[in-house]
C-alpha positions as CSV (number, residue, x, y, z in Angstrom):
1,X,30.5,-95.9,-65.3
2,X,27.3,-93.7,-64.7
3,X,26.9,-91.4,-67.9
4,X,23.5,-90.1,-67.5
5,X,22.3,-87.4,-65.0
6,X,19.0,-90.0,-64.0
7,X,21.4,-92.6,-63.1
8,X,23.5,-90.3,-60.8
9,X,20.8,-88.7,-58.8
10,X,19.6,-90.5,-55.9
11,X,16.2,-91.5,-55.1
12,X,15.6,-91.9,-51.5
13,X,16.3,-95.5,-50.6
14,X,19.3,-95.0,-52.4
15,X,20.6,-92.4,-50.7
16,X,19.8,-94.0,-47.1
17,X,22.3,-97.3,-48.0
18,X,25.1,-94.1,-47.8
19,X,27.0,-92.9,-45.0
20,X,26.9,-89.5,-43.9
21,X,30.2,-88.8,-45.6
22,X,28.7,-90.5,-48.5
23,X,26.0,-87.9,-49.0
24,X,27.9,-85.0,-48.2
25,X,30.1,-86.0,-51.0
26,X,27.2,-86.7,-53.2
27,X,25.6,-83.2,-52.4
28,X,29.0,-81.3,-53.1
29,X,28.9,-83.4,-56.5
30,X,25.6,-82.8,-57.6
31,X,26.4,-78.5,-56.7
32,X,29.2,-78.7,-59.3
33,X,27.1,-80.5,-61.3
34,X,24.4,-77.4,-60.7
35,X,27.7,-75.0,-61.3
36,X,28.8,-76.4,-64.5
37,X,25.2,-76.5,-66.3
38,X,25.0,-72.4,-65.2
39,X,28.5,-71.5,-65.5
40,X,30.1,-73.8,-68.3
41,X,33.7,-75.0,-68.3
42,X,35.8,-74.1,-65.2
43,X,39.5,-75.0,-63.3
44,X,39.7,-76.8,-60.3
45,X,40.7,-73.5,-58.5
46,X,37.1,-72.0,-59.7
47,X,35.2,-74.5,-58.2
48,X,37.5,-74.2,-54.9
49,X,36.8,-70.8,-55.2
50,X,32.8,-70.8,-55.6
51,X,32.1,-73.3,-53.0
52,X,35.2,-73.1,-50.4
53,X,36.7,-75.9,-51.1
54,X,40.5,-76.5,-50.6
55,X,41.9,-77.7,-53.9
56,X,42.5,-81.1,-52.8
57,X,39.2,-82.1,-51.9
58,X,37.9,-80.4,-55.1
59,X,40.2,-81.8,-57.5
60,X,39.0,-85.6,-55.2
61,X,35.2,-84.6,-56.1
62,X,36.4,-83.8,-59.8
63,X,38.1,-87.0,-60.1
64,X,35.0,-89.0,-59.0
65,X,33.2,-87.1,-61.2
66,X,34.8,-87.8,-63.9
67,X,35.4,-91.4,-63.7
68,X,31.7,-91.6,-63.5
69,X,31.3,-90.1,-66.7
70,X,29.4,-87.0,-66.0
71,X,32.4,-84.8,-66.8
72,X,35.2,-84.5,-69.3
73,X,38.3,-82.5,-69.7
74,X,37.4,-79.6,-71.6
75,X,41.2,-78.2,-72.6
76,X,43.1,-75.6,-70.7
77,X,42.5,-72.1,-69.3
78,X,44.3,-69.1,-70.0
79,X,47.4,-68.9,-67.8
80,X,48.0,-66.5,-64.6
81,X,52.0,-66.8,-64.3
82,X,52.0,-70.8,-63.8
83,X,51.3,-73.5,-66.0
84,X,47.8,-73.2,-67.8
85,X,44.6,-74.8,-65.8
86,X,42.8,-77.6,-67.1
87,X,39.3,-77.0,-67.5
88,X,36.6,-79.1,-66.5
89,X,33.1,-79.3,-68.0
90,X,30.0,-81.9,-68.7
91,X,30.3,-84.7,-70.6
92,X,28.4,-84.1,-74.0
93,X,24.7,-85.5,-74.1
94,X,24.6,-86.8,-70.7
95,X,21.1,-85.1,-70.3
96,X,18.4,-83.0,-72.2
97,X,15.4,-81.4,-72.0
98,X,12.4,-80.7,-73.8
99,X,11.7,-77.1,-73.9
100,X,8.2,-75.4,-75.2
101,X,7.5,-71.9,-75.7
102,X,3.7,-70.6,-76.2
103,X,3.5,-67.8,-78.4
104,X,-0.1,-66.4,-79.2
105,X,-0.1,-68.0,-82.7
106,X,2.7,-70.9,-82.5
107,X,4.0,-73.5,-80.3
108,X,8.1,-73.7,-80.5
109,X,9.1,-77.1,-79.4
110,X,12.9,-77.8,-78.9
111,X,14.9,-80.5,-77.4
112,X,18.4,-79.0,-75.6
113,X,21.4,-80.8,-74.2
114,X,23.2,-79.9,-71.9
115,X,25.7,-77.7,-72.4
116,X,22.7,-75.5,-74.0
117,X,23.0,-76.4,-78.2
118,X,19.6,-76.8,-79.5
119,X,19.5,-80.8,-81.1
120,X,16.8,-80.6,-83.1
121,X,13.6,-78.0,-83.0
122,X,10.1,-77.7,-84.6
123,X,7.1,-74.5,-84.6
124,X,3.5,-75.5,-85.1
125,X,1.4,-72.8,-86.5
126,X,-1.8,-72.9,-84.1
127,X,-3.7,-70.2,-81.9
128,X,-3.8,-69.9,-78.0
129,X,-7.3,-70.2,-76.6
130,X,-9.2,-70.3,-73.0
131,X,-10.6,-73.7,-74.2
132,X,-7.6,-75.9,-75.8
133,X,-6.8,-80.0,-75.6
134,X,-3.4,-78.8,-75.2
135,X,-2.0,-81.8,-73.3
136,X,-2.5,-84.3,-75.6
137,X,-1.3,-81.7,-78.2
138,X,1.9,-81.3,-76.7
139,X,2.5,-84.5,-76.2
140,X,1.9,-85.9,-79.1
141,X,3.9,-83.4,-80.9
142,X,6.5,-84.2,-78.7
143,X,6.9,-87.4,-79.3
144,X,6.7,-87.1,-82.9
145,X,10.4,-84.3,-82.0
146,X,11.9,-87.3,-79.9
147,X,11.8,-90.0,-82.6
148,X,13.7,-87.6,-84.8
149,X,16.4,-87.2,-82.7
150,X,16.7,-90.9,-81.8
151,X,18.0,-89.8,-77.9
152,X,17.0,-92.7,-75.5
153,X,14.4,-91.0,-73.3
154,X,16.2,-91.9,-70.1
155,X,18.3,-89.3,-70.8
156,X,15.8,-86.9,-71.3
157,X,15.2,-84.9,-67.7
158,X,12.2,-83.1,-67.7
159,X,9.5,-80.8,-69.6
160,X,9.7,-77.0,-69.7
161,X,6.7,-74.8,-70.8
162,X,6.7,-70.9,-70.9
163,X,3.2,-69.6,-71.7
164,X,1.8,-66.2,-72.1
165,X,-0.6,-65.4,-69.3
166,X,-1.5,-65.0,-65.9
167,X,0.9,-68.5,-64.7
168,X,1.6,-69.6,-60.9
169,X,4.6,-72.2,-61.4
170,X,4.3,-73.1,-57.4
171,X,0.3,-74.3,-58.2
172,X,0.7,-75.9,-61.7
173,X,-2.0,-73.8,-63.4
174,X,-2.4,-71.0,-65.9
175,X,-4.8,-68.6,-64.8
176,X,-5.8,-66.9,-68.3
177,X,-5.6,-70.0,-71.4
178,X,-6.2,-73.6,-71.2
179,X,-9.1,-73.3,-68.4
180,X,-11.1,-76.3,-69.4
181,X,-7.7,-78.3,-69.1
182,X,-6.9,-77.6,-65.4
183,X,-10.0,-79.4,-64.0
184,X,-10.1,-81.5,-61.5
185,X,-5.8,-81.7,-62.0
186,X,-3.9,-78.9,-62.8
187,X,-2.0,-78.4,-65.8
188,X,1.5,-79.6,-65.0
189,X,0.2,-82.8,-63.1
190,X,-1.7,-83.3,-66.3
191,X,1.1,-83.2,-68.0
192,X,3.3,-84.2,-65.3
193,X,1.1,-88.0,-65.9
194,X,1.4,-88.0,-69.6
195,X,4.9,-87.3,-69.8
196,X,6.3,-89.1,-66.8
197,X,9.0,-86.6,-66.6
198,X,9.5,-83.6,-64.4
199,X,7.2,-80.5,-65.7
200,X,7.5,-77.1,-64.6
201,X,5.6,-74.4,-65.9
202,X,6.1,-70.8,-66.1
203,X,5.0,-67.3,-67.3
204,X,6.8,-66.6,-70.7
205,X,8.1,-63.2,-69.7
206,X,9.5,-65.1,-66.2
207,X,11.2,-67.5,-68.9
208,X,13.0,-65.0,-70.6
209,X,14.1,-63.4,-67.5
210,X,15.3,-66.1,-66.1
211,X,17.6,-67.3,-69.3
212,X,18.6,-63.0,-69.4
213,X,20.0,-63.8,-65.1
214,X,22.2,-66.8,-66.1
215,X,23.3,-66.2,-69.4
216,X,22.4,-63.1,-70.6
217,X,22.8,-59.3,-69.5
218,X,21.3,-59.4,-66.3
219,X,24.0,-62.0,-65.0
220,X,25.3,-61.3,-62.1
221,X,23.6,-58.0,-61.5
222,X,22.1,-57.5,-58.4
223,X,18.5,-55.4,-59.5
224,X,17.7,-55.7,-63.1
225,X,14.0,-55.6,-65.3
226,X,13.5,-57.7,-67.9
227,X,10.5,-56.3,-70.3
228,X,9.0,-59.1,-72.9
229,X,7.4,-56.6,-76.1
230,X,5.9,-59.4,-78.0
231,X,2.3,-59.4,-79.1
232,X,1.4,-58.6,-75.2
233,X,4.2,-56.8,-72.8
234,X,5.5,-58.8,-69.9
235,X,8.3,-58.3,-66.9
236,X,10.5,-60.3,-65.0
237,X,12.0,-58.7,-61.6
238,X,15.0,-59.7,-60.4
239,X,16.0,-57.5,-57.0
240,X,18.5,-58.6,-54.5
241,X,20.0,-61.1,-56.4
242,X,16.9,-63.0,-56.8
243,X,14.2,-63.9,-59.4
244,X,11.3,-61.9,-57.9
245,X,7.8,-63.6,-58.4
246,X,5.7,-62.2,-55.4
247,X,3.0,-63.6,-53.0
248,X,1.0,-65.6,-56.2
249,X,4.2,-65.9,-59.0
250,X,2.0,-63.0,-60.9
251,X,4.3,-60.2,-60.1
252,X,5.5,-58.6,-63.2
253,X,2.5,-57.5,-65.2
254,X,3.9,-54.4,-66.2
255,X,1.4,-54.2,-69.3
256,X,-1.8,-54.5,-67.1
257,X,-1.3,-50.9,-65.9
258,X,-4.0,-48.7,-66.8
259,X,-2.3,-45.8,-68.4
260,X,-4.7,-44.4,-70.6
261,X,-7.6,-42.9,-69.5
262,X,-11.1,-44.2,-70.9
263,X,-9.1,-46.1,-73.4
264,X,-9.5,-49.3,-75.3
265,X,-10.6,-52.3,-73.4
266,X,-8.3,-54.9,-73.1
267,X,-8.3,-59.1,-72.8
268,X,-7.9,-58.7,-68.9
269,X,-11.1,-56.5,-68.7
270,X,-9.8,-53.8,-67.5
271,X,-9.4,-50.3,-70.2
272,X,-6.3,-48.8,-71.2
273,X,-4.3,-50.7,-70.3
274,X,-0.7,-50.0,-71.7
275,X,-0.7,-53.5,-73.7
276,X,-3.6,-51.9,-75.6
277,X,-1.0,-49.2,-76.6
278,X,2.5,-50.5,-76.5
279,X,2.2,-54.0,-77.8
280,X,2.4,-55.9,-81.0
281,X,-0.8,-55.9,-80.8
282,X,-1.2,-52.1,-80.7
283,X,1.6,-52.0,-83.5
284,X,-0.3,-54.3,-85.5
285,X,-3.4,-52.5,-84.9
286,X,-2.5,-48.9,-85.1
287,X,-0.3,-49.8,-88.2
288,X,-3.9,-51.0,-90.1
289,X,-5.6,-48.2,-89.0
290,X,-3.2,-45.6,-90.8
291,X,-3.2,-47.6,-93.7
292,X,-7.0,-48.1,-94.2
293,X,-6.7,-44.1,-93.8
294,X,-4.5,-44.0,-96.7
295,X,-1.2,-43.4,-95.4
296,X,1.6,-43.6,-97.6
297,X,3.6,-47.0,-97.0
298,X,5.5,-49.6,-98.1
299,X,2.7,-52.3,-95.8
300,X,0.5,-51.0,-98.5
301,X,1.4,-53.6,-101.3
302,X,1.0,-56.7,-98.6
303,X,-2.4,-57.6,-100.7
304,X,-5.5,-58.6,-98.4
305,X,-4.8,-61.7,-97.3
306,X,-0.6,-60.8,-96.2
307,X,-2.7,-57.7,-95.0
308,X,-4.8,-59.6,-92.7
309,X,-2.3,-61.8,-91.2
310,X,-0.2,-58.7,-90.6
311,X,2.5,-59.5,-87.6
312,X,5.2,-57.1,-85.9
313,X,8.1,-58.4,-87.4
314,X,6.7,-57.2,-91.2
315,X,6.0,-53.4,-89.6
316,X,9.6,-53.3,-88.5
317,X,10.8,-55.2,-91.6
318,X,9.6,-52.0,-93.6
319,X,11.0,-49.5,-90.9
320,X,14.6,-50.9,-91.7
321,X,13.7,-50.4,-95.4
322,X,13.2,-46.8,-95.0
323,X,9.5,-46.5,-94.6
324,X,8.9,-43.4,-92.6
325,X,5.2,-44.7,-91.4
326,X,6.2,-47.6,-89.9
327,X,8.8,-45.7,-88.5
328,X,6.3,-43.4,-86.7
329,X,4.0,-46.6,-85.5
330,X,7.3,-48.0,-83.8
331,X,7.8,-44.2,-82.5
332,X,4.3,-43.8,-81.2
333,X,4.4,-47.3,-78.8
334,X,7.9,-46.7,-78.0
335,X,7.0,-43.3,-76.1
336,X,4.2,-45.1,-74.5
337,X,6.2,-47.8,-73.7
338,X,9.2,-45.0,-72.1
339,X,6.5,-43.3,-70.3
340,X,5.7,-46.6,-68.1
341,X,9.4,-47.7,-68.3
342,X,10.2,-44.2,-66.5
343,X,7.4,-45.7,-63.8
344,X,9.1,-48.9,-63.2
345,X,12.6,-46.9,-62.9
346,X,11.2,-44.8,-59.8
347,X,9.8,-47.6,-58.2
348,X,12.4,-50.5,-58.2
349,X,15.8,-48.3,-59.1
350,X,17.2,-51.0,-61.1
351,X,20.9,-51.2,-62.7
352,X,19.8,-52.0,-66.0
353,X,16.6,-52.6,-67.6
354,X,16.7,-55.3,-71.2
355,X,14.8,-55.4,-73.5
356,X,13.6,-58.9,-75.3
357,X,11.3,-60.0,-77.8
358,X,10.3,-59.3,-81.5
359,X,9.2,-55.5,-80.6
360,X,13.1,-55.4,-78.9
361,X,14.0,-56.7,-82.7
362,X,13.6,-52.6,-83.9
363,X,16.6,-51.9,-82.0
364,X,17.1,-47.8,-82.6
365,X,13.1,-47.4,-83.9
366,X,12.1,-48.3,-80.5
367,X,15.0,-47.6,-78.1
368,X,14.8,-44.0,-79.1
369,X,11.3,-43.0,-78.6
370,X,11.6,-44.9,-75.2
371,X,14.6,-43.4,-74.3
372,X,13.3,-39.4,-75.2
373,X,10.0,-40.3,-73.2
374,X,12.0,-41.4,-70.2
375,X,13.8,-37.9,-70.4
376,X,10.4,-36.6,-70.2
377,X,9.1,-39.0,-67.4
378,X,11.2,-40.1,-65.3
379,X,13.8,-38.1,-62.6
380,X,17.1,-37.7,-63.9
381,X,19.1,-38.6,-60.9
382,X,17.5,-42.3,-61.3
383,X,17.5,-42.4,-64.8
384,X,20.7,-41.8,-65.5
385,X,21.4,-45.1,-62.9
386,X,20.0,-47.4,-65.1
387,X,21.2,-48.9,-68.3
388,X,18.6,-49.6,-71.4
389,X,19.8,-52.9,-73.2
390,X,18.7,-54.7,-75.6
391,X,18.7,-58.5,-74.9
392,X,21.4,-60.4,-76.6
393,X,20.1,-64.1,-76.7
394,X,18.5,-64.2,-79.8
395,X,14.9,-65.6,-80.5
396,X,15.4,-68.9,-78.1
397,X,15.7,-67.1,-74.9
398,X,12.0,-68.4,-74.0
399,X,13.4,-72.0,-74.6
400,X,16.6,-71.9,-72.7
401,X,14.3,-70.4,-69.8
402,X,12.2,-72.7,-69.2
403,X,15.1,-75.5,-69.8
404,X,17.0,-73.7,-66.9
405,X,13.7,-74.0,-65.0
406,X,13.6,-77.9,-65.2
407,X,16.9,-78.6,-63.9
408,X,17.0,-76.2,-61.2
409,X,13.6,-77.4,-60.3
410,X,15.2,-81.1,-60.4
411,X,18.4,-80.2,-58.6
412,X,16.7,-78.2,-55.8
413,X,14.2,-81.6,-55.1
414,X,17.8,-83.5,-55.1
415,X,19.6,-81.1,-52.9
416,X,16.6,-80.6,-50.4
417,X,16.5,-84.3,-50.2
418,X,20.2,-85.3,-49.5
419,X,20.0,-82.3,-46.7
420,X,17.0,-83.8,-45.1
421,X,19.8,-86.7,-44.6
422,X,22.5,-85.6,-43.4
423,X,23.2,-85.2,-40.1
């Protein structure tokens, strides 16, 4: 009985010993597989449905899917006049993977089965730099997560990493951090060789996105916008259906726009940027500013050294409390932030734009202030297309981004392969 993913996807000399039948039936396997992972639990007539199967050969596939271990009976669906549907879904812990997300001052590291539950998870306090040993970091670190959760590492599938920055997942590299890492090898084959798993690396706001389009608000919407307001502001595009990453991967860098004229420099070189005014980073900074001026606040009893290490979530930790000046910072970036959001409306239409990340965490103290600036900003026949949301995933969207990235990195390799073989 197979009961790991590894031991059920083929390598090539494997998959030659089959018949053509054989790998049809092993590509139709490893799609339900693929299915599952996205969809969850489902009835024999849903995967008929999804792929066109008739329910014969489906409930065949289902059968030989389960006798190898890779599936399980997951109770019964609701009824639709008959008897109720059994439901099918993956067999607990028959794979994980180790997910990383990059923040500017921690490193998340979690390790996810796969039916998405978090098994164990750890943050290291550290700072992102140009100039970093951040293979041997991660690594180490990992292995350190691994032992604790005493899962045998053949069932662990691959390595995901979102990281801030300018990051091209088709070349391995990150164009903005790590720099003195990527040389002569790139970063994922660096890591790629010190793992020994599959590594796939990707832009953290291309994370998010991705884990908003298969299980978040964006599922199963044709044009959506997913805006990252972290300590920097990042985008994912999805149009047509499709995660959109443009001719490099770099599309998406929504807070690169110069929208301030003459205005403060930012880390990409360019000035005014609308990261240097509608970040946590701008929060942070405009919030210091007023108080060094002697505004009135409840930030104002921090002490130095709370004052110094001053973060996003503790300006909208006093907004909720009341505090009218940390109501106004939130205000001020959120009509800066409406005022490009009204932009990105007028150029890609979308159905719904979400919101993610700690600055989404001041639900009302931002969503207003973006919402009265795109009244100002932005035409009203498209505006009043387009849904504002707030992402519902929680803090771990990054994480179950880039695990999504892994597998369908791993299940693309397998189905390209098996389709190079069939005749």
């Amino acid at each position: 009985m197979v009961s790991a993913l590894n031991d059920f996807l083929m390598e090539e000399h494997k998959l030659l010993k089959l018949g053509n039948v054989e790998r049809k039936k092993h590509l139709q396997k490893v799609q339900i597989i693929k299915y599952l992972f996205l969809n969850g639990d489902t009835s024999n007539a849903g995967i008929c449905n999804r792929f066109n199967m008739s329910l014969p050969t489906s409930m065949g596939l289902i059968n030989q899917l389960l006798a190898e271990g890779l599936i399980t009976k997951k109770g019964q669906g609701k009824s639709e006049g008959g008897r109720k549907p059994d439901l099918y879904g993956l067999a607990d812990n028959s794979f994980f993977v180790l997910s990383i997300h990059i923040e500017r001052l921690q490193i998340k590291l979690a390790v996810i089965d796969n039916n998405h539950r978090i098994v164990t998870q750890k943050s290291l306090q550290t700072q992102i730099s140009k100039d970093s040993n951040i293979v041997d970091f991660l690594h180490e670190n990992a292995q350190d997560l691994l032992k604790t959760t005493g899962i045998d590492t053949h069932l662990l599938m691959g390595v995901g990493i979102s990281m801030p920055g300018l990051v091209s997942t088709e070349e391995g590299k990150n164009f903005t951090y790590y720099l003195t890492e990527q040389e002569p090898e790139s970063l994922q084959e660096k890591l790629t060789r010190k793992f020994n798993k599959t590594v796939v690396i990707l832009n953290d706001a291309k994370s998010a996105c991705l884990a908003e389009f298969r299980f978040g608000q964006a599922k199963n919407k044709k044009d959506a916008l997913v805006i990252s307001m972290d300590w920097g502001i990042g985008m994912g595009i999805i149009m047509g259906g499709k995660m959109q990453g443009g001719a490099s991967g770099f599309a998406g860098e929504f807070g690169h726009i110069p929208l301030t004229e003459d205005g403060l420099l930012c880390h990409c070189g360019k000035r005014g940027c609308l990261e240097t005014e509608a970040s946590g980073l701008a929060l942070v900074r405009k919030t210091k500013e007023g108080l060094k001026k002697g505004q009135t606040s409840l930030l104002n009893n921090l002490g130095t050294e709370n004052f110094e290490k001053m973060d996003p979530e503790m300006v909208i930790e006093a907004a909720n409390k009341g505090d009218q000046f940390a109501i106004n910072m939130l205000s001020t970036i959120g009509i800066d932030l409406g005022k490009g959001i009204a932009i990105l409306i007028q150029l890609f239409n979308p159905q719904i734009i979400i919101l993610e990340g700690k600055i989404a965490e001041a639900k009302q103290f931002i969503t207003t202030p973006i919402q009265q600036s795109m009244n100002t900003y932005c035409m009203m026949q498209l505006k009043e297309k387009t849904t504002i949301a707030l992402s519902t995933l929680g803090p771990h969207s990054n994480l179950y981004g880039a695990t999504i990235a892994v597998m369908d990195a791993i299940f693309k390799n397998q189905t390209t392969l098996i389709k190079n073989h069939i005749n």
